[in-house]
N, C-alpha and C positions, 0 to 999 in steps of 0.2 A: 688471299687470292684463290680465285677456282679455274684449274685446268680443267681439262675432258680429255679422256686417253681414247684411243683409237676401238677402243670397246664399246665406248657410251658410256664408261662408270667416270664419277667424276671424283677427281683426288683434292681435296687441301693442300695448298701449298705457301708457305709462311717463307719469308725472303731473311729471315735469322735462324740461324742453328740455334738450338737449346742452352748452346754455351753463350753466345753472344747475350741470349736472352735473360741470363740469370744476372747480372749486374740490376738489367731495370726492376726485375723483382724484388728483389734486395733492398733496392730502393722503394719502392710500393709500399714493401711490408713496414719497413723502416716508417715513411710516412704516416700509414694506419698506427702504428705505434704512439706517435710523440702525440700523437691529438690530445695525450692524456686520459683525463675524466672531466669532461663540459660539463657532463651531466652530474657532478658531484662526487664527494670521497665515496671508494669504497670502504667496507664494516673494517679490512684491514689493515686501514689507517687508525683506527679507533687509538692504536698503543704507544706509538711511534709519533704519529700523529705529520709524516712525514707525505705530502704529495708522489704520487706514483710517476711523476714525470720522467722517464727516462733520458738519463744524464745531465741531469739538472739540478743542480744543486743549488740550498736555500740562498740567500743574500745574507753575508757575512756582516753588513754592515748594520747601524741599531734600525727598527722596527719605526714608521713613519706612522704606524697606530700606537694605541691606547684602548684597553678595554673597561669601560666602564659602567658600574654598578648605580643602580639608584638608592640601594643601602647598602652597610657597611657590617650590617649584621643582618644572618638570614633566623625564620623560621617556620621550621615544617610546616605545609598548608597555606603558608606566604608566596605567591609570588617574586620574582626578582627578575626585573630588566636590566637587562645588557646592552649597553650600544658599542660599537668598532668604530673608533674616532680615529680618520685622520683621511687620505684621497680614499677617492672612488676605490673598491676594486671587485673583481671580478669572481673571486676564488675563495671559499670559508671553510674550515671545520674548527667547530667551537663547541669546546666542552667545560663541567665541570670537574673540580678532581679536588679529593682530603689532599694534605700538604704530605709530600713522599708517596703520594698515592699513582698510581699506573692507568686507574681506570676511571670511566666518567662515569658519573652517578647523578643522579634525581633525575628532572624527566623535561624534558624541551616541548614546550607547546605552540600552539599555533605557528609556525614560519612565517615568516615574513615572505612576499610575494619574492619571485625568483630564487629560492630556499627552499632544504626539506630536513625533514627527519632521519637520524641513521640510529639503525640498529647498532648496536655495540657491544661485543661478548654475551649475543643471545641475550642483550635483552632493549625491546624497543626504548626509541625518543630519547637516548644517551646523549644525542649530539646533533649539531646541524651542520648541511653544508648546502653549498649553492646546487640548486636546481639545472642550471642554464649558466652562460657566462657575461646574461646581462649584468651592466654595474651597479653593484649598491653602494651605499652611503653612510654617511653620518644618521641619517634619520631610519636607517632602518636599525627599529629595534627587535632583539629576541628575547623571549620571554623561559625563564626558568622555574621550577618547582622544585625546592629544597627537600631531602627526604629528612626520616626521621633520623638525625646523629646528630651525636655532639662535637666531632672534630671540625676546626676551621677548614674552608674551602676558599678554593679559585677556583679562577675562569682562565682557560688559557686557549688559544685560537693558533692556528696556521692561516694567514690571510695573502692571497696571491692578486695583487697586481694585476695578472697577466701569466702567462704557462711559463714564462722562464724565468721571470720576477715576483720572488714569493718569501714569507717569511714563515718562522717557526717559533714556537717557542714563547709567543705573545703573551702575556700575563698581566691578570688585574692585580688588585690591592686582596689582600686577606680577608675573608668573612669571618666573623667570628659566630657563634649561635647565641640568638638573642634571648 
């Protein structure tokens, strides 16, 4: 609201004190907070592999996906599609990783529409995750490039649903090098 005091200068005047006022902030900030990340993991999920959703924790119960390979052995300078079988969802980061291994390796190409590329421990195309929170599917496939090693690999995916329904922990079948 604008008063005008008996000078002509005109004052602000706001019908809550400062105090009443900080709950709805609180609340505001709160809000801007849980949106999470629509636009995709950040590089610090790369390790963890755990969504940034504040106070939200994965679904304890088993994984309504499946990640699946179009072969069962990889080799350098081969290709390898990946599909995420199982509902719609909305939410991705899917990486590679040697067996006991922390970090994703070889290199993710093309995304799939609604998807992108993430850098990973300084180094590009480690990993994908969703672009946007349109839903993908069974036919969206991702495409991998094995590097040069000999240890077996997986795939393993955090696949969310929805921002408060989300899983972890997702894993294919073993690669061995062909």
């Amino acid at each position: 609201m604008l008063n005008s005091s008996s000078h002509g200068s005109r004052v602000l005047y706001f019908p809550f004190s400062r105090m009443e006022m900080l709950p709805g902030l609180f609340i505001l900030q709160v809000l801007c907070l849980v949106n999470a990340y629509p636009n995709g993991a950040p590089t610090g999920a790369c390790e963890d592999m755990l969504p940034r959703h504040m106070g939200i924790l994965p679904q304890s119960s088993p994984a309504p996906y499946t990640l699946l390979s179009n072969m069962r052995t990889y080799r350098p300078g081969t290709p390898i599609t990946v599909t995420i079988m199982g509902p719609a969802y909305r939410g991705v980061l899917l990486e590679a990783r040697t067996l006991g291994g922390l970090y994703a390796l070889g290199c993710w190409m093309f995304p799939p529409p609604d998807t992108k590329l993430l850098q990973c421990a300084g180094h590009p195309n480690r990993a994908v995750t969703h672009a946007n929170t349109n839903l993908k599917g069974n036919s969206t496939a991702y495409l991998w490039m094995p590097p040069d090693i000999t240890s077996p690999v997986y795939f393993i995916a955090t696949v969310a649903q929805q921002r408060t329904v989300f899983w972890v922990d997702v894993r294919s079948t073993i690669l061995t090098r062909g």
